[in-house]
Every structure is written in C-alpha cells, then in structure tokens.
C-alpha positions in Angstrom: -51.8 -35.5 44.8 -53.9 -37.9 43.6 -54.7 -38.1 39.4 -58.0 -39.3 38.1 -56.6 -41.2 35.5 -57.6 -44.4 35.8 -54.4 -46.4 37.1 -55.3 -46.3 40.7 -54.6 -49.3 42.7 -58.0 -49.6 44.9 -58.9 -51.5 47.9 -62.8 -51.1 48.0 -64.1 -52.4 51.4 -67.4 -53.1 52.7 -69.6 -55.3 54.9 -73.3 -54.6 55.0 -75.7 -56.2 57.2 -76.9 -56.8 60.9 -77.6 -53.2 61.4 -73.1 -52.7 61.9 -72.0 -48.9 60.6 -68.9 -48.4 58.8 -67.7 -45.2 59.8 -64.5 -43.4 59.8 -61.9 -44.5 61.8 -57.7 -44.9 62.4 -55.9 -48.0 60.8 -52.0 -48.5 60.4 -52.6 -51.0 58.0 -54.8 -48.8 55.5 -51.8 -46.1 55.8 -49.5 -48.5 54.6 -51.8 -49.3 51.5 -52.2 -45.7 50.7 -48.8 -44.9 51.2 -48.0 -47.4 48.3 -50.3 -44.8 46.2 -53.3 -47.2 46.8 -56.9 -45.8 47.0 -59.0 -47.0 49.9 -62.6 -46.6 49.8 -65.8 -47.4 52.1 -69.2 -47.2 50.8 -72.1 -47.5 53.2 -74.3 -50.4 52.1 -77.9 -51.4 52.5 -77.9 -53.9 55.3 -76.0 -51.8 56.9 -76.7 -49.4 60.1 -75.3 -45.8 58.9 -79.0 -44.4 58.1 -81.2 -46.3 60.6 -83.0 -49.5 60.8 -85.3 -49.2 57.5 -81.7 -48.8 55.8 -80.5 -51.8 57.8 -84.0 -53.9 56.6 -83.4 -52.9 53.1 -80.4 -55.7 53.2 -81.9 -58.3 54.9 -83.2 -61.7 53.9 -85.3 -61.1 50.9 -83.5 -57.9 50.1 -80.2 -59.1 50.7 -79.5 -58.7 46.8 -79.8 -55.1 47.5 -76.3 -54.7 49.2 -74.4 -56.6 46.1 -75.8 -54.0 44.1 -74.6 -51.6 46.2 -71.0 -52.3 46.3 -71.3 -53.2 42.2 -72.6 -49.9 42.1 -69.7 -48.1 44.3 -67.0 -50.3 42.1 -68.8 -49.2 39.0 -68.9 -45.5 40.5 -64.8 -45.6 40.5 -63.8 -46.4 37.7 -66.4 -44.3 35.7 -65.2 -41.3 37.9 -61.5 -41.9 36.5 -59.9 -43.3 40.1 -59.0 -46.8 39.5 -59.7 -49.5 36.4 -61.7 -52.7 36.8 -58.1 -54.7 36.2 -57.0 -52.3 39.4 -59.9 -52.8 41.4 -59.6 -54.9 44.4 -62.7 -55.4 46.8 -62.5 -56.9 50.5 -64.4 -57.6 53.2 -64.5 -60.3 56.6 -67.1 -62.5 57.8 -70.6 -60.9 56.5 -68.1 -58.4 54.2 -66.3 -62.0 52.9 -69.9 -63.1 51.8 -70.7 -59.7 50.1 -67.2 -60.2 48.0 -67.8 -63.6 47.3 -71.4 -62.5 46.1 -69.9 -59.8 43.8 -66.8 -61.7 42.2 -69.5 -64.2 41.2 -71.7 -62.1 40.0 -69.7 -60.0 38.4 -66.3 -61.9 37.8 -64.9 -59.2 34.6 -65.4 -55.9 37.1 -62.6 -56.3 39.5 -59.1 -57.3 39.5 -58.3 -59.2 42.7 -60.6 -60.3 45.9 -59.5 -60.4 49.4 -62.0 -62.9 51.3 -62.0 -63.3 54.9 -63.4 -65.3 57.4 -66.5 -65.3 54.9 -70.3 -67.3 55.0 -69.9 -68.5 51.5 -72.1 -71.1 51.5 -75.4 -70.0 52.3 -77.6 -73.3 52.1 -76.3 -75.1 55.1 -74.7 -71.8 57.1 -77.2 -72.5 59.9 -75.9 -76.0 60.3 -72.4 -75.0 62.0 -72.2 -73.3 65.6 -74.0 -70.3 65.9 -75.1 -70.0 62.5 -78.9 -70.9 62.9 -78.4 -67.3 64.7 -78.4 -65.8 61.7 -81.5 -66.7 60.1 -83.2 -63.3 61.3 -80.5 -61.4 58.8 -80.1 -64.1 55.9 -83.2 -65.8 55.7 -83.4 -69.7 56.8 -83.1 -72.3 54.1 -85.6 -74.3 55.6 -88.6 -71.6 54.3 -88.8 -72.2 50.8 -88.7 -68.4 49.6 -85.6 -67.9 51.6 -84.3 -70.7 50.2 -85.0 -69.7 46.9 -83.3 -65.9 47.9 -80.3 -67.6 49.8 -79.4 -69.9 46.4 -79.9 -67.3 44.1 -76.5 -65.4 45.6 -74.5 -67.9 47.6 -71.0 -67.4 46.4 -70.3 -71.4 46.3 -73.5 -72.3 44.4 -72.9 -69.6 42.0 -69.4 -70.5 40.6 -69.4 -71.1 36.4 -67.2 -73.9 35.3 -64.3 -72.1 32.7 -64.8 -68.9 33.9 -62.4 -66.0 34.3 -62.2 -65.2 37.6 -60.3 -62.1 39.8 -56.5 -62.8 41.9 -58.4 -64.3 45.1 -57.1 -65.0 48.4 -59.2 -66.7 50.5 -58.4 -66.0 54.2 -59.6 -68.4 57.6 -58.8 -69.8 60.4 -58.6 -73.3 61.5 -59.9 -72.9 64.8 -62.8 -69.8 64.2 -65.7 -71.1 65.8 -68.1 -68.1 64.8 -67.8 -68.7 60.3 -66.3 -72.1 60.0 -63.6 -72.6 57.5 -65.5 -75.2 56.2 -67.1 -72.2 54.4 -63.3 -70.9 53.2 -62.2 -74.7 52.4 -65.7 -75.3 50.0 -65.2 -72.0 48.2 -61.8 -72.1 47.5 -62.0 -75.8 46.1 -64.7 -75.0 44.0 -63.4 -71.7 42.8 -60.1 -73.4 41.9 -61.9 -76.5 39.8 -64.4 -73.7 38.0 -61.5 -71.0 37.7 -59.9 -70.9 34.0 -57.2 -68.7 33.2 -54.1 -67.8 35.1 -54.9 -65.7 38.0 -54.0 -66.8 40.9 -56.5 -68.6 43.3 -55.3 -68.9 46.9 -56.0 -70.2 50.5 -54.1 -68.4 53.5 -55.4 -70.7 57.2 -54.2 -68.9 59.9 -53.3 -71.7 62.6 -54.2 -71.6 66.4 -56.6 -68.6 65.6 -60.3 -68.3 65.5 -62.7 -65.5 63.7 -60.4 -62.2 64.7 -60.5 -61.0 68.2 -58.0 -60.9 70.3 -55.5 -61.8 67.3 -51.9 -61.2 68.3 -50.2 -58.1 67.0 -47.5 -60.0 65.2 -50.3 -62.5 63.6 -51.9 -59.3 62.4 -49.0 -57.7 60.5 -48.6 -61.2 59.2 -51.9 -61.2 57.6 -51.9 -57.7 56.2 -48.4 -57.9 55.3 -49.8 -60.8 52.9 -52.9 -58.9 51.8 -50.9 -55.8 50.5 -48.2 -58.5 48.8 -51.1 -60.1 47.3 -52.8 -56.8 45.6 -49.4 -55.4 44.8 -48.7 -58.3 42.8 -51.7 -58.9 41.1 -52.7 -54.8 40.8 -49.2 -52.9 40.8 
C-alpha cells in the first residue's frame, strides 16, 4: 500500500474557474501514473462548480487570487500530511488549469518540483486580444477596467516571472493550430521563463503540430503526449 513518508511522486491537478466541476472519473493515463507508484490528486477549487455558483463567484475576476491559494493550499496540505515532498511535487493543469499552474510556479517557485502546463492563458493583459478571448472577460476581469487590470497583473504568469530565479522542471505544452488559447500565450511564457530561469532544471516547450486546443485529438497523438508527460515527471521526480 501506500507509505506516508514523504517520497511520493505526485501529480496534483486542478483547473478552477467558469463554474466547470472536477469530479471523479476513469482515465488510462492516470492508471499508468499510479501504477509507477505515483500519487494523483484533485482538489476542488474556488472558481470552480463543485459547490454551486457562490463557490464558482468566489474565483472570478477580482477573486480570482482565491483559486491560487487554493491549490497552494492543497500542495502545502500534501506534503505536511507525509504523502509527497515539495522536490516530488508536480502540479498540472490545461487551458484555464495551465493559467492556475503558471500562477502558482510563479508565486510560489520553491514549493513544487516540476510543472506540466497545457494549452494555458498565461498572459493575462492582452488574452482578450486573440479569437475568442474577449469572451472571457465575464470570468477574468477585462484589462480595459482599471481594477481588473490592476487584479489581472498582479497574477499573470508572464508578468510575474523574477529574473535569476529558481524555477520547477517545466514543460510547456501547445498546439500550433489551437484557435481557442493561442500558443502565442505558450511561446511568450516559455521564452520568458527560460531568459528569467537560473539553475539547471530543465525548461521545455512540447508544440503539438496539425492540432488545435484538445478535442477530437487522435488516439495515437494522445499517448504521445502523456507518454511525454509521465517521461518528463519521472525524470525530474523519480
């Protein structure tokens, strides 16, 4: 069975916002991980829609800070509770969930061992400039109103980067042709990150060619990508 002894590789996943739940459900690619003896964890976040819209509204726009401290929390929460250690902590999350990790390795670059970002809104003052992003203003806030604004640069993952800092193993995951999150957003961050970044954990960018945001993906692109997720924490965790 599982010891609570610290040395835990953990995948800690999460997304919170636009009123979506995270609730149980079947995944081939989260059995492989565990498997491996790899924790996988889920924490419902504020933002999210798990406990009703006052839950969801706690997450939004103004509040939005609330669901970083959330996942901090639930990150903080393992390895006080003896399942994993910050060096084999690993946090995750796509589109929305690729903001909320690029929030929290920023934040809080010394509490997790390796990020997996995908598809993620990383840049947070000109989001609503690209495709459907002005769509998003309702949940984030618009940069054009002055206290969003202020909100929206006070956690956006690429105006928050520290030249010479330590930063977690980060893969950086997009898709040349995803029309819904840009990979402008992926191509900023990871630049940035890799000109702030000092030390020698690795800092990488996987494109995924001739696919767009993640549906309708093709089976055999999908192994791909997990296939290099799981290489990627078993290097850097393991």
């Amino acid at each position: 069975g599982l010891k609570l002894d610290g040395t835990n590789p953990t995948y800690l996943y999460g997304y919170g916002g636009f009123n979506v739940s995270l609730t149980p459900s079947f995944s081939i690619g989260n059995i492989v991980w565990m498997e491996r003896g790899g924790v996988y964890a889920v924490p419902n976040l504020r933002g999210g829609g798990e406990y009703g819209e006052e839950w969801h509204q706690a997450g939004m726009k103004l509040n939005k800070q609330n669901v970083f401290d959330d996942f901090i929390a639930a990150a903080e929460w393992l390895i006080q509770n003896n399942y994993t250690s910050h060096q084999k902590l690993a946090i995750g999350g796509g589109s929305n969930g690729g903001l909320l990790v690029g929030a929290c390795m920023t934040q809080r670059p010394e509490l997790f061992g390796a990020v997996l970002a995908s598809v993620g809104v990383l840049d947070m003052l000109r989001f609503d400039k690209f495709t459907i992003g002005w769509a998003w203003c309702p949940e984030y806030g618009s940069p054009e109103n002055e206290a969003e604004f202020k909100a929206l640069y006070a956690y956006s993952p690429l105006h928050n980067l520290k030249a010479k800092t330590s930063y977690p193993a980060t893969m950086i995951i997009t898709a040349d042709h995803d029309d819904r999150v840009v990979p402008a957003h992926s191509f900023k961050f990871a630049a940035a990150l890799q000109n702030a970044h000092q030390g020698n954990n690795p800092v990488l960018i996987r494109i995924e060619t001739k696919a767009g945001h993640g549906a309708g993906k093709p089976t055999k692109k999908m192994i791909q990508e997990i296939s290099d997720k799981w290489a990627f924490l078993i290097d850097n965790l393991v």
